[in-house]
N, C-alpha and C positions, 0 to 999 in steps of 0.2 A: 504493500500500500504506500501510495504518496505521503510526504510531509506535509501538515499542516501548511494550508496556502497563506500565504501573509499578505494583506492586504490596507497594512497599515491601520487596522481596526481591534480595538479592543475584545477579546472574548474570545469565543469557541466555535467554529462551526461543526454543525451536524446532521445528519441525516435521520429523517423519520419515513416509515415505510405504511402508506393506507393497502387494506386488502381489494383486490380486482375478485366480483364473485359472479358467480355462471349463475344467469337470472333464470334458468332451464332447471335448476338442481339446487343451487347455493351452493357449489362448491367451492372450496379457493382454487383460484387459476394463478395468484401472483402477487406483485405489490409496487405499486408505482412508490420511487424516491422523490422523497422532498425535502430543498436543503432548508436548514433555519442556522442562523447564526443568533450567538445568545451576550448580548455586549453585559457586561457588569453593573452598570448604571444604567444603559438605555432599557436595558430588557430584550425579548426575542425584537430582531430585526428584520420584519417580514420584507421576501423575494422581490415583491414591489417595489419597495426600496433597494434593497443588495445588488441587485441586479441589473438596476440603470447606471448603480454606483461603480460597481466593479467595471462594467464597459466603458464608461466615461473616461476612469482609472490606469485603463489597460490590464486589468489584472483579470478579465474573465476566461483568457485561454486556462492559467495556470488554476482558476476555480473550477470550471469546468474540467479539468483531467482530474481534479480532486474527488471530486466527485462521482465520476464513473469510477475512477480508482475503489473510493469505497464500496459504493452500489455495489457493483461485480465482485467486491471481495464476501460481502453482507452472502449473495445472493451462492455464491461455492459452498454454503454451508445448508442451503434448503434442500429440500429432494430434489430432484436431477427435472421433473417437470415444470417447477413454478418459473413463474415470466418475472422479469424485470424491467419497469420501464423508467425512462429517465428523458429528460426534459431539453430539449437543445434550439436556444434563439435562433431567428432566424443571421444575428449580430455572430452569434459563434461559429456559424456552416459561414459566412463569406470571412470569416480569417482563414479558411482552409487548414485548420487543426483538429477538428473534431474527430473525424474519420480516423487519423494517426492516433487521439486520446483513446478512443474507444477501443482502436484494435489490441491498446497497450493495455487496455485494463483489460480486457479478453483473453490477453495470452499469461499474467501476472496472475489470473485469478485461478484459469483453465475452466473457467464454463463455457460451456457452447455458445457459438454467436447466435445463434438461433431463438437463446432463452434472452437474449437484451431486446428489449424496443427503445427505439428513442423516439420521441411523443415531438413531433415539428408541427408549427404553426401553420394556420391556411397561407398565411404571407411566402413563407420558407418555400412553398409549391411551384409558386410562380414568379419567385427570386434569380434571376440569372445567376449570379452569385454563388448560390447555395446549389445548383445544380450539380456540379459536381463532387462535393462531398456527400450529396445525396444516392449517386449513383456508387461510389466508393463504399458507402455502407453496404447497399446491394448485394455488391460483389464480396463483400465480407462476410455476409449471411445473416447479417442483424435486420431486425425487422422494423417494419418504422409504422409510426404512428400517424393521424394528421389532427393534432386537438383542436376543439372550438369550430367543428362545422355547424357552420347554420348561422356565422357572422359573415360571412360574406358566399355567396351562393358560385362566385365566377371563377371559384378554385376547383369546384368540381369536374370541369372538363379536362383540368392539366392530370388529375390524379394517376390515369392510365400512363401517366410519361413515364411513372417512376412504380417501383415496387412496390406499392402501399399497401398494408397490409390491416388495417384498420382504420374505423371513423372513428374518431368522438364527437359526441354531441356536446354543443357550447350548453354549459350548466345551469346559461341563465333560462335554455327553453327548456329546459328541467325543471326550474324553479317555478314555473307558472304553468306545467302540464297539466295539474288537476283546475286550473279557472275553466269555470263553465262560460261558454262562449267564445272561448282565446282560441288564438291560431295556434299555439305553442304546440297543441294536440295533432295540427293537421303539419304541423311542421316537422316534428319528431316522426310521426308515420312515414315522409316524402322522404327524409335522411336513412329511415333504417330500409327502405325499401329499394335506394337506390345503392346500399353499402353495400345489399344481397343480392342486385342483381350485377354488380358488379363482381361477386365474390368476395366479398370483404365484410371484415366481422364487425358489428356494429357496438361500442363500448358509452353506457350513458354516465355521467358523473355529477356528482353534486348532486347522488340521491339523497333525500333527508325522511322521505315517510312511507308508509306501507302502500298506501295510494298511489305515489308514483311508482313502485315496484309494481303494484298489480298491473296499472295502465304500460308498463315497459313492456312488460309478459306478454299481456294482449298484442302487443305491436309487435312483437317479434321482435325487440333489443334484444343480444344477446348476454351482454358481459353488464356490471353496476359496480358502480363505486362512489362511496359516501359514507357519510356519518348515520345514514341509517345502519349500517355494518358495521363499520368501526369508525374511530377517530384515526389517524396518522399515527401510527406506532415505534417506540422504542427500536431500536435494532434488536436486540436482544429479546425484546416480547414480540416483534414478528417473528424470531427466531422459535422461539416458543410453538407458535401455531403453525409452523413447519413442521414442529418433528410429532406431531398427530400421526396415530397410525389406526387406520382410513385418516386422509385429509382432511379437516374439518367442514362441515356443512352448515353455511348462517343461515337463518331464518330470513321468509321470504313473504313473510306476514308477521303483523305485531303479536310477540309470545310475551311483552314483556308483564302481563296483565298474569299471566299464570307462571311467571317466572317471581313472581312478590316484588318487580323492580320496574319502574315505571323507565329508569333510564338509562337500561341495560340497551346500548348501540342507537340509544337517540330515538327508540321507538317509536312512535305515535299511534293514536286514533284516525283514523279517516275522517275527515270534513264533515261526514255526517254525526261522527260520535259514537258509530257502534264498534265494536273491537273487533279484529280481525282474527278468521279461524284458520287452523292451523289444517284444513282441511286436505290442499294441496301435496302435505308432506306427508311420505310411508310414514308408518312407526319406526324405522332405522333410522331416518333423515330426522323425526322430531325430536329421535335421540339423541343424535350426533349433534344436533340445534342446541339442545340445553346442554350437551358438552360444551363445545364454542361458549357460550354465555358463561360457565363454571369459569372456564381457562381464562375469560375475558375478567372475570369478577377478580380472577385469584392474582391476575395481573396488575388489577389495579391497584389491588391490597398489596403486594409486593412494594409496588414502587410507592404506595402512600408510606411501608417501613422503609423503605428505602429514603425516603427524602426527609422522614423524622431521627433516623439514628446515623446519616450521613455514612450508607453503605450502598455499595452497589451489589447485585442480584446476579448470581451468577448461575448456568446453566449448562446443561453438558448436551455434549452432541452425541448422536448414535454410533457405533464401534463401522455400520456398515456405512457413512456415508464418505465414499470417495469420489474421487473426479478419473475415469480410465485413460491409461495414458493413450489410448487413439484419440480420445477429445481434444487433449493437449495437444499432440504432434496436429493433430487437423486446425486449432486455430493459430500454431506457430507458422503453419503452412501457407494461411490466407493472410498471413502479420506480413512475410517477407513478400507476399501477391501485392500488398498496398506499399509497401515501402516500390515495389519496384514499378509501379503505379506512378506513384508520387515523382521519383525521381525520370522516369520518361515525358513526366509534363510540365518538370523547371528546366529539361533539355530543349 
């Protein structure tokens, strides 16, 4: 892993991990990274900020390799299926470093290119600029993302340029899916309808209530992520619902009424007020549902002792998790394919 980026700022930065769930099953599929920096005085220093700061700075190539560095290293220690995804401006694909960060945190970490996404802007699509770091990923096996569709409708014809491998839905027509009357409904439909006939999987975000889970299901989204499931998690407490054996299954209706916790993953009632049943779920899934909630409860407990007796939680990994060294030689093989990439296009 990389040294702490310095960026002339007081504090720590670090990475919190939200779960991506299969709105088909609830199962975990993954966990997108999110960095926070936590200043001494200022307090957490949201990406809003950080992140216009560092580019202005100069300092976002060496934040961004930090970052993946981490991510990728977090991510060597799940089971060999969960996804990673991470975040890249459209500002870091036209310095032409991203693609060299990412293949280096790939080969340092040895997980497969396959398990990173990196999540790009509708802008990033039809950026001259970013085009060929774009393609550079491609050709490395990493999977890419295009966040915030449905803020500009005129990216969707370039998407076929490039190997896109997912939509996300921009959060805020998430946020207004359940108003009666609103287009947000007919908008979210025209997005997951066109990710699928493209072949692309459809990932909604900034779910918050059982209502918009049900209305995602109906539409055929496939993937959800939000604080209806979890808040953005520890490394170590996503690490935690990694080493579940079956993977854990969230809930995909509000249990939190028969759970005795109203605010167990942000739960809600439905706009109407009546509680939601858990009817959709086997009895293995409603099981595996109130496992997740235990693990979620026990983790919070952990870190409420943790931040009262100023200790940190430690946790052990399973004796069978390793990375096979074909994995390794395969993305040491696509490391030297982009290095020799790179240097036929400064020739």
């Amino acid at each position: 892993m990389r040294a702490r980026p310095e960026l002339g700022l007081d504090g720590e930065p670090e990475l919190v991990f939200q779960p991506a769930v299969d709105l088909a099953t609830g199962r975990l599929l993954g966990f997108e990274a999110f960095l926070r920096w936590n200043d001494p005085e200022l307090g957490p220093i949201p990406p809003s900020v950080l992140i216009p700061w560092a580019e202005s700075n100069g300092h976002m190539v060496e934040l961004n390799a930090w970052v993946l560095s981490e991510a990728c290293a977090a991510a060597a220690s799940w089971q060999a299926d969960l996804q990673l995804a991470v975040n890249c401006s459209v500002f870091q694909l036209r310095q032409r470093e991203a693609a060299t960060a990412a293949a280096a945190a790939i080969e340092e970490s040895g997980i497969n290119p396959d398990r990173l996404t990196i999540e790009i802007t509708e802008t990033s699509v039809t950026d001259e600029g970013a085009a060929a770091e774009l393609h550079a990923m491609s050709r490395l096996g990493i999977q890419l993302t295009v966040d915030d569709i449905g803020s500009d409708w005129s990216t969707i014809d370039s998407l076929q340029q490039f190997s896109i491998n997912t939509m996300k839905i921009d959060g805020s027509l998430i946020d207004g899916l359940a108003d009666e009357g609103g287009v947000n409904r007919a908008m979210v439909e025209t997005i997951v309808h066109v990710s699928h006939s493209l072949g692309i999987c459809c990932v909604a975000e900034s779910v918050e209530t059982a209502q918009q889970v049900k209305i995602l299901r109906e539409l055929g989204a496939d993937v959800g992520q939000g604080y209806f499931f979890a808040k953005p998690l520890a490394v170590q407490d996503a690490l935690m619902l990694t080493t579940m054996d079956p993977l854990p299954v969230f809930p995909l209706t509000d249990l939190s009424a028969d759970a005795g916790d109203e605010d167990r993953y942000d739960l809600r009632r439905d706009e109407s007020g009546d509680d939601r049943d858990a009817s959709d779920l086997s009895t293995k899934e409603q099981g595996m549902a109130g496992e997740v909630a235990e693990v979620m409860e026990a983790l919070e407990e952990a870190g409420d002792d943790a931040s009262s007796e100023g200790e940190s939680q430690d946790f052990v990994l399973n004796d069978d998790m390793h990375i096979e060294a074909a994995d390794l030689s395969l993305v040491s093989k696509r490391g030297r394919l982009l290095g020799s990439f790179r240097k036929g296009k400064a020739s």
